[in-house]
MOPAC internal coordinates of N, CA, C and O (Angstrom, degrees):
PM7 1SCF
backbone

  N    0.0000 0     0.00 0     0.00 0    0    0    0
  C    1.4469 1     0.00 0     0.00 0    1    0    0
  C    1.5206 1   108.24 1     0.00 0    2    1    0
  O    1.2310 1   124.40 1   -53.37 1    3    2    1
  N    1.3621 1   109.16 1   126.63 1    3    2    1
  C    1.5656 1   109.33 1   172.88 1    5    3    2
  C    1.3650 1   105.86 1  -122.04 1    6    5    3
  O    1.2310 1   115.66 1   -35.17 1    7    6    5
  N    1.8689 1   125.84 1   144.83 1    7    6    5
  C    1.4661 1   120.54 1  -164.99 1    9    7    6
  C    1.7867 1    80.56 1  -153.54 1   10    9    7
  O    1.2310 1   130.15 1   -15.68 1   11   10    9
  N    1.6399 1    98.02 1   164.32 1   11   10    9
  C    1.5720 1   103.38 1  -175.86 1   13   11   10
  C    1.8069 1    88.84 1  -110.20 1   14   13   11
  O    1.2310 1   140.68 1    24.67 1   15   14   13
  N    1.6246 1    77.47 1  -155.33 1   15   14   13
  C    1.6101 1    97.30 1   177.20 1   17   15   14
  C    1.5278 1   108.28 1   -60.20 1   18   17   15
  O    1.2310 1   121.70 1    18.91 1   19   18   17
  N    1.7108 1   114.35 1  -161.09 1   19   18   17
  C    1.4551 1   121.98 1  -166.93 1   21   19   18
  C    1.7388 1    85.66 1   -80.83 1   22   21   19
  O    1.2310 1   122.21 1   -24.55 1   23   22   21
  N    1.5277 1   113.37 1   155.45 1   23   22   21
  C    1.1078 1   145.43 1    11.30 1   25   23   22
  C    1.8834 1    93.47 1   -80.62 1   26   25   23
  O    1.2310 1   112.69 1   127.08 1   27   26   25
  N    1.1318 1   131.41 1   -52.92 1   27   26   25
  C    1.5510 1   157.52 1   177.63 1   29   27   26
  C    1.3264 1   108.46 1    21.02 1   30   29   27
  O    1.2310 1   133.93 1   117.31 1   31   30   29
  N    1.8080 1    90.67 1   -62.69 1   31   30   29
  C    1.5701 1   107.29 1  -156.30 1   33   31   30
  C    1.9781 1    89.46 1   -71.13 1   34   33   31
  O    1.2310 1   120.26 1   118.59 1   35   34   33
  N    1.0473 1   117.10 1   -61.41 1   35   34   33
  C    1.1685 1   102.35 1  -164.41 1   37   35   34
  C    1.4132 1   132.66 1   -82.07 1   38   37   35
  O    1.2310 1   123.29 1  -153.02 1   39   38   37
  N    1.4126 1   111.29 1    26.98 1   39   38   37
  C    1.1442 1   142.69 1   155.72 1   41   39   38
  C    1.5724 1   113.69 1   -84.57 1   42   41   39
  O    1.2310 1   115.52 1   157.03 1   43   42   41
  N    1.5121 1   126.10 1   -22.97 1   43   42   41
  C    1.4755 1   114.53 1   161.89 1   45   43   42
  C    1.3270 1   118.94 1  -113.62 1   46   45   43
  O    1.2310 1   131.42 1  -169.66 1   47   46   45
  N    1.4129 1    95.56 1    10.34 1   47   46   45
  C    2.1173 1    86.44 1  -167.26 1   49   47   46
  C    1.4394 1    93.77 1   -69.63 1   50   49   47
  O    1.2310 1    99.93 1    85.31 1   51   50   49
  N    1.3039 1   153.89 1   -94.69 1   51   50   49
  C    1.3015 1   136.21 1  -159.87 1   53   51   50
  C    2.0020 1   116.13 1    -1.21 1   54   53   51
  O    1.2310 1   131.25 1   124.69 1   55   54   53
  N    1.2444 1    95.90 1   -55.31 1   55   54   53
  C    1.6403 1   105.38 1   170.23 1   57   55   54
  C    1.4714 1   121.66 1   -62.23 1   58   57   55
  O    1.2310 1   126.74 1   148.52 1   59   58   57
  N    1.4139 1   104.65 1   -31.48 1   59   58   57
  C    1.5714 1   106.86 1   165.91 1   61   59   58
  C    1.6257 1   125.44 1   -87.00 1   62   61   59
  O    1.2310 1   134.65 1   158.10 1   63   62   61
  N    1.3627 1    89.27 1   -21.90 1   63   62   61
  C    1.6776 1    92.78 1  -177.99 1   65   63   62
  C    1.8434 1    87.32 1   -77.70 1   66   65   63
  O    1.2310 1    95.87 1   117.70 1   67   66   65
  N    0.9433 1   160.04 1   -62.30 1   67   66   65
  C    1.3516 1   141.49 1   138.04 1   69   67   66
  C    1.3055 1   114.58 1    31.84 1   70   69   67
  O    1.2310 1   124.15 1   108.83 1   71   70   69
  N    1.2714 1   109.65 1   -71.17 1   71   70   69
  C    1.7033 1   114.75 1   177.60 1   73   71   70
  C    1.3079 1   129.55 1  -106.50 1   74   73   71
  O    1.2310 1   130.78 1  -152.27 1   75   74   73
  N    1.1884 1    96.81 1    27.73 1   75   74   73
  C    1.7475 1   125.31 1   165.97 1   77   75   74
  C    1.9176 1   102.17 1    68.76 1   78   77   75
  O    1.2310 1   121.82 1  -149.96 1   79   78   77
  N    1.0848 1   114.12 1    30.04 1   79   78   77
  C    1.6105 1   134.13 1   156.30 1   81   79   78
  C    1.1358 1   104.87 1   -84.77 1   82   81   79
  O    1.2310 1   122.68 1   -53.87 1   83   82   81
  N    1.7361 1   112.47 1   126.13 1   83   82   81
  C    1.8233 1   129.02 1   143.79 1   85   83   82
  C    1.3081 1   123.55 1   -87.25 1   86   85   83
  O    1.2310 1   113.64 1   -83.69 1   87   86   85
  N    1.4014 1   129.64 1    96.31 1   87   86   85
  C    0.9943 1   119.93 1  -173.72 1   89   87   86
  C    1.9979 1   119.08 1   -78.68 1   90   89   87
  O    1.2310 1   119.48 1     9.85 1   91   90   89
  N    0.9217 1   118.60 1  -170.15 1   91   90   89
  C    1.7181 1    92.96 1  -163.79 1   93   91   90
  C    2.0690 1    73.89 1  -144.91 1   94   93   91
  O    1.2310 1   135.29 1   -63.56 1   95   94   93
  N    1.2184 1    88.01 1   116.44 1   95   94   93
  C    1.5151 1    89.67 1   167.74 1   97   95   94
  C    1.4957 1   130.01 1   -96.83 1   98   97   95
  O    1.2310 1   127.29 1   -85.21 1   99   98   97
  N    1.1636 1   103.59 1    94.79 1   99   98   97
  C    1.1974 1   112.54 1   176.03 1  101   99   98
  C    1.6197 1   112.81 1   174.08 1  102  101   99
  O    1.2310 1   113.82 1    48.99 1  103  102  101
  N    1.2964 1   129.31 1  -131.01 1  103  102  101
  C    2.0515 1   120.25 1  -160.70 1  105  103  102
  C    1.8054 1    88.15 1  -140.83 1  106  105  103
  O    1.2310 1   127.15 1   -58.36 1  107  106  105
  N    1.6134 1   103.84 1   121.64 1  107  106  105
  C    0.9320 1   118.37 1   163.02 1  109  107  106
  C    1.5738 1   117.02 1   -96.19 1  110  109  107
  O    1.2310 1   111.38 1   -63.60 1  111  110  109
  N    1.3970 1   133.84 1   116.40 1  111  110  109
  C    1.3820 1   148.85 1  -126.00 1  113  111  110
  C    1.5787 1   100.23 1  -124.09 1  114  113  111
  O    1.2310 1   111.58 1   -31.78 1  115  114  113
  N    1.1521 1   133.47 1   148.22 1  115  114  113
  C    1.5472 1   120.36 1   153.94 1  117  115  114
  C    1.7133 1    96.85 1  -104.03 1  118  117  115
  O    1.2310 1   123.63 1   -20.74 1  119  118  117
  N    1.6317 1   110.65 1   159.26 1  119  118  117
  C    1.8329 1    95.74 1   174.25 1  121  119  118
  C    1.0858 1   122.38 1   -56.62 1  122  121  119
  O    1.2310 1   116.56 1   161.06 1  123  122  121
  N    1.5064 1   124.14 1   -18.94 1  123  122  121
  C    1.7763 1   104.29 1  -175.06 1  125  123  122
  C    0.9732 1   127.78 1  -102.23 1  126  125  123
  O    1.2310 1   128.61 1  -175.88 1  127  126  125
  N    2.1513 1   101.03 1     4.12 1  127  126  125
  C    1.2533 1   123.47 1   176.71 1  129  127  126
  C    1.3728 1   113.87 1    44.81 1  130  129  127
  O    1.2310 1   127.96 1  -128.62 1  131  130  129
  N    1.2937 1   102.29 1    51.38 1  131  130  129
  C    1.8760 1   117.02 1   156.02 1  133  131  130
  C    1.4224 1   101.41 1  -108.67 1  134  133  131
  O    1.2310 1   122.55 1    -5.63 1  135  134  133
  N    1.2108 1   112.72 1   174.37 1  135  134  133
  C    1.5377 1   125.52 1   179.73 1  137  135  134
  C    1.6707 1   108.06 1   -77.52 1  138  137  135
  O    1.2310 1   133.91 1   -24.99 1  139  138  137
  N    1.1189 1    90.71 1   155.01 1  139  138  137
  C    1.7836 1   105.98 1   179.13 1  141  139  138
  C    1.5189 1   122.70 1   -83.09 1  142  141  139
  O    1.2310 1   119.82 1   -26.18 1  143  142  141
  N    1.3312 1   117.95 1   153.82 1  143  142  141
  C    1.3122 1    95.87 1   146.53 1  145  143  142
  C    1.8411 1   100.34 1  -130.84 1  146  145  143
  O    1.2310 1   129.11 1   -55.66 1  147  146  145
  N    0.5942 1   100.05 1   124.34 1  147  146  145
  C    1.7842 1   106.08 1   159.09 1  149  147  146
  C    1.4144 1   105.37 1   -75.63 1  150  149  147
  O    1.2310 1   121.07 1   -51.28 1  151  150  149
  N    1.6790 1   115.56 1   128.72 1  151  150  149
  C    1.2642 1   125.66 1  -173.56 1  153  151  150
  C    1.8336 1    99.71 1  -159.76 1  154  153  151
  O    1.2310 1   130.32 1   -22.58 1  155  154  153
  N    1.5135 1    97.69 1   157.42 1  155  154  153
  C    1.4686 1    99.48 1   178.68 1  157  155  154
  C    1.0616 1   108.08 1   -94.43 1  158  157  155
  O    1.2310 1   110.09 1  -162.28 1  159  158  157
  N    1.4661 1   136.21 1    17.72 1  159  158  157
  C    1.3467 1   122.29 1   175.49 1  161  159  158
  C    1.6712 1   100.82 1  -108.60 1  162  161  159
  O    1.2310 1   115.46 1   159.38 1  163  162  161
  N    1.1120 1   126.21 1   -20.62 1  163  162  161
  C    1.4928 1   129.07 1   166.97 1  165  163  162
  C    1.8119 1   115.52 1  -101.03 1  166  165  163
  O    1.2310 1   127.53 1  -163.29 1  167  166  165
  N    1.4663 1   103.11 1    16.71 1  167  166  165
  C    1.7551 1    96.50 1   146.70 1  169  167  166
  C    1.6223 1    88.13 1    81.43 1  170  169  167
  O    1.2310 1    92.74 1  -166.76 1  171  170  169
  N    0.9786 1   164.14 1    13.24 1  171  170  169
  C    1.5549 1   146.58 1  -164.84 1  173  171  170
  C    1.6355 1    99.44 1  -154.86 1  174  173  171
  O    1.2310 1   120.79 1  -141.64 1  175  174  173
  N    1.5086 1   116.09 1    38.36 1  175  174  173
  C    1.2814 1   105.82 1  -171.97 1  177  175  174
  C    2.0642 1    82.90 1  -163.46 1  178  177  175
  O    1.2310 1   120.72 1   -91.12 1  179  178  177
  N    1.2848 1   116.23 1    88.88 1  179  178  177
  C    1.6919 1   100.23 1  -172.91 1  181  179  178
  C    1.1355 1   133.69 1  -103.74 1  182  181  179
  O    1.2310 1   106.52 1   -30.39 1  183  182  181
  N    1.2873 1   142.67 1   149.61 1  183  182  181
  C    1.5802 1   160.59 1  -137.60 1  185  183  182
  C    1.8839 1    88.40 1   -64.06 1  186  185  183
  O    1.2310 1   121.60 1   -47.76 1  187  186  185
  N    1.3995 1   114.55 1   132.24 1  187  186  185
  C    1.3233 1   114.22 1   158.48 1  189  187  186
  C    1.7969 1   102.36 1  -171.94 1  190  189  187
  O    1.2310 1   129.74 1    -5.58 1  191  190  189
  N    1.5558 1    98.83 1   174.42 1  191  190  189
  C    1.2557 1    93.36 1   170.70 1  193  191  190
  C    1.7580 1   119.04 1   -45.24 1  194  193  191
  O    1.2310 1   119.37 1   130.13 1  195  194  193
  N    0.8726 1   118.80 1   -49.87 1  195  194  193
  C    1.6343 1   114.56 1  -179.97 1  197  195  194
  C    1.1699 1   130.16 1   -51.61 1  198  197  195
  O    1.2310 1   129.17 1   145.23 1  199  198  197
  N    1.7511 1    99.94 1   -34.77 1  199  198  197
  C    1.5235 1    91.78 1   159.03 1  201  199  198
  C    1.1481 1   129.18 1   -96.79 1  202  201  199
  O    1.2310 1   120.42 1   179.57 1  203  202  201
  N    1.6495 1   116.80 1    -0.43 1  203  202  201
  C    1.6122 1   101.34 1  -169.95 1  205  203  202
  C    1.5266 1    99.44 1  -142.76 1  206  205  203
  O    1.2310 1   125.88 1  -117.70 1  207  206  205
  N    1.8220 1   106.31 1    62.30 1  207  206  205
  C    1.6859 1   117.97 1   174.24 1  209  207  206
  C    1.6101 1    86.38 1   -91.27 1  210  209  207
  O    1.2310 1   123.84 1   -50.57 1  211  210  209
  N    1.4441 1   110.24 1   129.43 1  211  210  209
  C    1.7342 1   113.80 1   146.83 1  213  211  210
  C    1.3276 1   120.19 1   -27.94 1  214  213  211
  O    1.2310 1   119.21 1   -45.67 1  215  214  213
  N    1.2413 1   119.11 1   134.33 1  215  214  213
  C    1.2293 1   135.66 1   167.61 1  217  215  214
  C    1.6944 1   100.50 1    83.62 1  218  217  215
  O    1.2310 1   111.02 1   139.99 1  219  218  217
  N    1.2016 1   134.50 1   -40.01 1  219  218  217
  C    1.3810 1   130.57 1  -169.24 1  221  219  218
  C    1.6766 1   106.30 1  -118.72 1  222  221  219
  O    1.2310 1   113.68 1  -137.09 1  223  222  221
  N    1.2733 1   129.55 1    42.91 1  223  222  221
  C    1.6965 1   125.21 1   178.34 1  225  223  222
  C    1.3402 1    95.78 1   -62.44 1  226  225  223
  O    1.2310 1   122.17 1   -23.81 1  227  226  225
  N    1.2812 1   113.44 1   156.19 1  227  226  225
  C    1.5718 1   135.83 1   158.81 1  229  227  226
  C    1.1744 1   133.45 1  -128.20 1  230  229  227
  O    1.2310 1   122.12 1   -77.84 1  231  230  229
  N    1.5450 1   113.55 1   102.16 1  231  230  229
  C    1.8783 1   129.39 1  -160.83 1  233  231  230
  C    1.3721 1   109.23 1   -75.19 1  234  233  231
  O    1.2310 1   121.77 1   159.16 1  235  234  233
  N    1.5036 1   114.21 1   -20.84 1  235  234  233
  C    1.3232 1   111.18 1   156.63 1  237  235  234
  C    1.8908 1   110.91 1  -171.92 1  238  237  235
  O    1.2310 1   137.50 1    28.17 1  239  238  237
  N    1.3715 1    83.69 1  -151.83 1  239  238  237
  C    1.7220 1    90.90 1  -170.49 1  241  239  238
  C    1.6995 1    96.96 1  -160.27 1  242  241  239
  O    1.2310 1   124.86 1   -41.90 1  243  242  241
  N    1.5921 1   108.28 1   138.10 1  243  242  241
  C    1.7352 1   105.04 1   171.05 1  245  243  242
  C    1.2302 1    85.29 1  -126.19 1  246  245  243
  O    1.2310 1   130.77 1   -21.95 1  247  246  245
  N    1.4593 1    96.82 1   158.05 1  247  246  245
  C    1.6501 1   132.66 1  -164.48 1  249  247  246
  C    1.7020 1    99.23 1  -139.73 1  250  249  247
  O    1.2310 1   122.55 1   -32.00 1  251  250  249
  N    1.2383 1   112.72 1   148.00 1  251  250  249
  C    0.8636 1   140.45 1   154.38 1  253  251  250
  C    1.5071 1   156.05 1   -67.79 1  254  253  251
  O    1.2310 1   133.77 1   160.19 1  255  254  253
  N    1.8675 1    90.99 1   -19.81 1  255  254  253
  C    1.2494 1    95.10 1  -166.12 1  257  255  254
  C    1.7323 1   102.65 1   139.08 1  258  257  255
  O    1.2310 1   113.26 1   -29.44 1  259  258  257
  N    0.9920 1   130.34 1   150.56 1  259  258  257
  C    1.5299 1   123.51 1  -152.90 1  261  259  258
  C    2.0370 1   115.09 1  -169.59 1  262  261  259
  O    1.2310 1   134.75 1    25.30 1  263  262  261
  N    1.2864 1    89.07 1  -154.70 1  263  262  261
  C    1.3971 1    94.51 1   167.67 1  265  263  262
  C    1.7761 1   102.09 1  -152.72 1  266  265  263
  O    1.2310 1   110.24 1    19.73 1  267  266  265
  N    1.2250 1   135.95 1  -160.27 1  267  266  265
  C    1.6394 1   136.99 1   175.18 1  269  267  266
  C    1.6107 1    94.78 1  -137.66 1  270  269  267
  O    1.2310 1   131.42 1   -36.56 1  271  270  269
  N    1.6526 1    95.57 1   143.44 1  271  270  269
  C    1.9287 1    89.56 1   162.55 1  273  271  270
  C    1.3478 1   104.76 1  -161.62 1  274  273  271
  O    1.2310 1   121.18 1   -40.53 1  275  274  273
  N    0.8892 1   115.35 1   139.47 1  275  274  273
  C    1.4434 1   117.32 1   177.91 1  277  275  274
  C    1.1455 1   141.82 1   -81.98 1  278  277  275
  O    1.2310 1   112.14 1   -53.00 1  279  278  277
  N    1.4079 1   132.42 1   127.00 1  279  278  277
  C    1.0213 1   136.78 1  -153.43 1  281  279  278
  C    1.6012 1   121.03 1   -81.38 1  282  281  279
  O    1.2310 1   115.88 1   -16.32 1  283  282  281
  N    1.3501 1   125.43 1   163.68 1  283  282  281
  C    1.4989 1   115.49 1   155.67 1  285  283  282
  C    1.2038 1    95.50 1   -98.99 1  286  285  283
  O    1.2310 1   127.46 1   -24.27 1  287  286  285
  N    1.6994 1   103.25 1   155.73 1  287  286  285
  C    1.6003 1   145.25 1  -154.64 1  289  287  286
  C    1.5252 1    79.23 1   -85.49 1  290  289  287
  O    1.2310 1   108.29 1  -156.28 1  291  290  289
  N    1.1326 1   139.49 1    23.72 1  291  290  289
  C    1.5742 1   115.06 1   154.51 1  293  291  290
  C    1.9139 1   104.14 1  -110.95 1  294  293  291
  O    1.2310 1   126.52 1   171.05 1  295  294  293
  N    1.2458 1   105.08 1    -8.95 1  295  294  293
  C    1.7125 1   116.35 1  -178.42 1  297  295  294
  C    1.4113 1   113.58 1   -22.01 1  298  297  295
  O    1.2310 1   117.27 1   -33.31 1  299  298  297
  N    1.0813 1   122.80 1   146.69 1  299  298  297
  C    1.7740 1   106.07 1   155.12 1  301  299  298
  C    1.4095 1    87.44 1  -102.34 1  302  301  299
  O    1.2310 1   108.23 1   -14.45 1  303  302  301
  N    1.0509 1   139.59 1   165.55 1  303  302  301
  C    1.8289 1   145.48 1  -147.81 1  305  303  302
  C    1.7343 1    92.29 1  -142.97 1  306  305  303
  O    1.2310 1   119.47 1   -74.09 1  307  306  305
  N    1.3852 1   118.61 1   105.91 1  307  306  305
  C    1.3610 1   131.98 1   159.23 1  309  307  306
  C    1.3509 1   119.94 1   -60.32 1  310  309  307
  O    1.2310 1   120.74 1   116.01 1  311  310  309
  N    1.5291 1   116.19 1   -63.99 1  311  310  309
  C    1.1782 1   123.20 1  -177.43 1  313  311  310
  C    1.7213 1   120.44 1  -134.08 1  314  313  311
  O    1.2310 1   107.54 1    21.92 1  315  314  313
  N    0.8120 1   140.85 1  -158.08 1  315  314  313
  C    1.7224 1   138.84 1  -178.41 1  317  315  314
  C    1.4508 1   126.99 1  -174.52 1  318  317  315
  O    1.2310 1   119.36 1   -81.66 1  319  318  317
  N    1.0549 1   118.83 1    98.34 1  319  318  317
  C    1.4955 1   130.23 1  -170.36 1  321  319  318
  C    2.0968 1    95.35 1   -41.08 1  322  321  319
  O    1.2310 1   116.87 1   -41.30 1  323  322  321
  N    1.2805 1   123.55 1   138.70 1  323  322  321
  C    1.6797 1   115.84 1   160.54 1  325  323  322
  C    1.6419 1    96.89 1   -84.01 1  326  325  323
  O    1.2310 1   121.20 1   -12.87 1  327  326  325
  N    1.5437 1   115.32 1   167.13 1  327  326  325
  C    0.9623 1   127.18 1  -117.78 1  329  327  326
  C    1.7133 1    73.21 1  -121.16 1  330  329  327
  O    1.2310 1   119.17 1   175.91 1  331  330  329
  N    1.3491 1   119.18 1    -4.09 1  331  330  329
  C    2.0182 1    99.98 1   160.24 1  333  331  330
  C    1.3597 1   105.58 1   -83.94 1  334  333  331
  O    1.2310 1   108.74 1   175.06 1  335  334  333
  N    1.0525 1   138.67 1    -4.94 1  335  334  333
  C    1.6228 1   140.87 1   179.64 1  337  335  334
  C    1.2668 1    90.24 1   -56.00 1  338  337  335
  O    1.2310 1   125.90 1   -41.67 1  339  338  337
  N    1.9716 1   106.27 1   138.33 1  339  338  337
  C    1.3463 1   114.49 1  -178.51 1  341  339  338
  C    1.4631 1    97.35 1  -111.73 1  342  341  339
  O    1.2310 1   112.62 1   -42.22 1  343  342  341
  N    1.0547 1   131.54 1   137.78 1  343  342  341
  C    1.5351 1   128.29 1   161.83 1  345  343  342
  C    1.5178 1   111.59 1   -98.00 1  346  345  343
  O    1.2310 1   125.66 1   -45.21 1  347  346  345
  N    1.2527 1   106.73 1   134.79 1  347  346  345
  C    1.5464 1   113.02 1  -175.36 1  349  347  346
  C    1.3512 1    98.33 1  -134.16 1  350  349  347
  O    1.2310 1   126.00 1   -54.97 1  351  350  349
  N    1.7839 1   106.07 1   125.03 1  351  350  349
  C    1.5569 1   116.94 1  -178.93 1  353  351  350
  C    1.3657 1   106.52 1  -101.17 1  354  353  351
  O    1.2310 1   102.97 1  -112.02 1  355  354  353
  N    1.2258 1   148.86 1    67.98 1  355  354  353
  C    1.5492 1   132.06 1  -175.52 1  357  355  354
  C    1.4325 1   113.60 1   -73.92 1  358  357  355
  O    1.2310 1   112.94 1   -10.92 1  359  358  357
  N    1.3534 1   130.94 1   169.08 1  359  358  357
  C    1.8937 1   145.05 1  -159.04 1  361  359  358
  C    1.9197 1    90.81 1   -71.69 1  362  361  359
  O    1.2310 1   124.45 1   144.55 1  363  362  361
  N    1.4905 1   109.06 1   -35.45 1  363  362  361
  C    1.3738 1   113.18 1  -165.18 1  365  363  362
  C    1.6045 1   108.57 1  -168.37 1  366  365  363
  O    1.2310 1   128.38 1   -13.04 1  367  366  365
  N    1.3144 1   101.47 1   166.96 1  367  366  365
  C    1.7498 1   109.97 1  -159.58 1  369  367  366
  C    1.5378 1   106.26 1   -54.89 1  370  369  367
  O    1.2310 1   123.14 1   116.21 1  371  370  369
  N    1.5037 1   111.59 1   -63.79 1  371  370  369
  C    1.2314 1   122.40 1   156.76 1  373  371  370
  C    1.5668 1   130.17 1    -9.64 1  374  373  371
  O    1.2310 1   124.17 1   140.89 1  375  374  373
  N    0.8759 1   109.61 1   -39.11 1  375  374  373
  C    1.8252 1   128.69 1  -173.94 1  377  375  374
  C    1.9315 1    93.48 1   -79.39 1  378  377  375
  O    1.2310 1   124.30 1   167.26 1  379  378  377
  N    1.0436 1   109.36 1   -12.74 1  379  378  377
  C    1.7430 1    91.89 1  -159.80 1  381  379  378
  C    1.4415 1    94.98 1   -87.67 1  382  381  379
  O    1.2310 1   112.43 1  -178.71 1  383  382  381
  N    1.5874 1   131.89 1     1.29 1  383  382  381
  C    1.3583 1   133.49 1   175.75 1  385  383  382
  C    1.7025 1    98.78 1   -63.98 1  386  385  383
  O    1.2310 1   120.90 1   143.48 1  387  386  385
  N    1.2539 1   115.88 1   -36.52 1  387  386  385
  C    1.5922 1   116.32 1  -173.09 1  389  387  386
  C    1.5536 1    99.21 1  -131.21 1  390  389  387
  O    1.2310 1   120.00 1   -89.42 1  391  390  389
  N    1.1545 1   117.61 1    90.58 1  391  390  389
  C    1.5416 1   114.24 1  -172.13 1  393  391  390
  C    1.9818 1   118.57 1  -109.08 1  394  393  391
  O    1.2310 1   137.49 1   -56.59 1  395  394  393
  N    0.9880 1    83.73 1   123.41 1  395  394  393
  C    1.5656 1   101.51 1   167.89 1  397  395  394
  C    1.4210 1   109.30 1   -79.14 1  398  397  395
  O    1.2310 1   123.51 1   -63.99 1  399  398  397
  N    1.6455 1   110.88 1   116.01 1  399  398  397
  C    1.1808 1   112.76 1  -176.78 1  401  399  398
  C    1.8025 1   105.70 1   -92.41 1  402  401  399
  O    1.2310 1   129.30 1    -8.99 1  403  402  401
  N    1.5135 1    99.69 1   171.01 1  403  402  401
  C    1.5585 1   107.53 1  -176.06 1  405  403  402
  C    1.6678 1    98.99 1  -127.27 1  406  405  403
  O    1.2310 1   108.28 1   -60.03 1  407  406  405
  N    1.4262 1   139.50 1   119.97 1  407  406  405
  C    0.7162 1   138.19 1   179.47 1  409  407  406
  C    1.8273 1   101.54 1   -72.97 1  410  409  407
  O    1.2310 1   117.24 1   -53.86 1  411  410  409
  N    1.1848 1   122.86 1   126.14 1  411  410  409
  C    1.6124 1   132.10 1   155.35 1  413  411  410
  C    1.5771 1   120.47 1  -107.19 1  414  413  411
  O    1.2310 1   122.31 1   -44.90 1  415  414  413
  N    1.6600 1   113.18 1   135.10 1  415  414  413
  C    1.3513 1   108.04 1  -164.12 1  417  415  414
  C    2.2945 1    85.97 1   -86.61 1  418  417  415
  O    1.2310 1   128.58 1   -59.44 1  419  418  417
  N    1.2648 1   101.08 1   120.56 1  419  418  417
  C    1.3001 1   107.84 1   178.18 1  421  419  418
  C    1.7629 1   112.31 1   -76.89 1  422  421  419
  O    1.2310 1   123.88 1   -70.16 1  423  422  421
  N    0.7691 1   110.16 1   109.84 1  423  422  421
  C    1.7712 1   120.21 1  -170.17 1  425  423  422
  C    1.6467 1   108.62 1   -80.41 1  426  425  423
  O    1.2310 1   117.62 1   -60.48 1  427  426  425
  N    1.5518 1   122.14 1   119.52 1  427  426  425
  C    1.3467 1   106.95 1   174.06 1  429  427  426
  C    1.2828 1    95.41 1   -91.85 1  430  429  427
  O    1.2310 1   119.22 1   -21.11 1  431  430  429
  N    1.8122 1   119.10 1   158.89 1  431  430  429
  C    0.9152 1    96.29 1   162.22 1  433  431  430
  C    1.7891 1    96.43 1  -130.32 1  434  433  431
  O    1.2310 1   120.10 1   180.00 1  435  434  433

């Protein structure tokens, strides 16, 4: 399952709560609020079949911009927000022009 920022995420969590996923509706941010890259050489991008099938490995992935959700403890864990990522839930999309952030304790697992 892949979902973006708010409205997105909470348009599938019912489907994720399904597979024991919380999705967190709303925009998961880095502070300088540039785009990401998730990569395995900076730890936030992790070893699995997807990244390391013969002929097609993948050293990383950039993003744009997202949402956070939490997983169940049976997950295999693709990638991992670092732990200055701010998550900000606002009432509606609109609101993220002036956003009140929500601190979340980000869990590695």
């Amino acid at each position: 399952m892949v979902t973006d920022h708010m409205p997105c995420g909470g348009s599938v969590n019912s489907l994720a709560k399904s597979f024991g996923f919380n999705i967190i509706n709303g925009f998961a941010i880095r502070p300088d609020r540039k785009p990401e890259i998730f990569s395995l050489k900076q730890g936030n991008l992790c070893e699995s079949v997807i990244t390391k099938t013969p002929g097609a490995e993948v050293d990383s992935i950039p993003i744009w911009g997202g949402t956070a959700l939490v997983p169940p403890t049976s997950a295999k864990i693709l990638s991992r927000l670092s732990a200055d990522y701010t998550i900000y839930s606002p009432l509606k999309v609109d609101d993220m022009d002036s956003p009140q952030p929500t601190r979340f304790l980000i869990l590695q697992v």
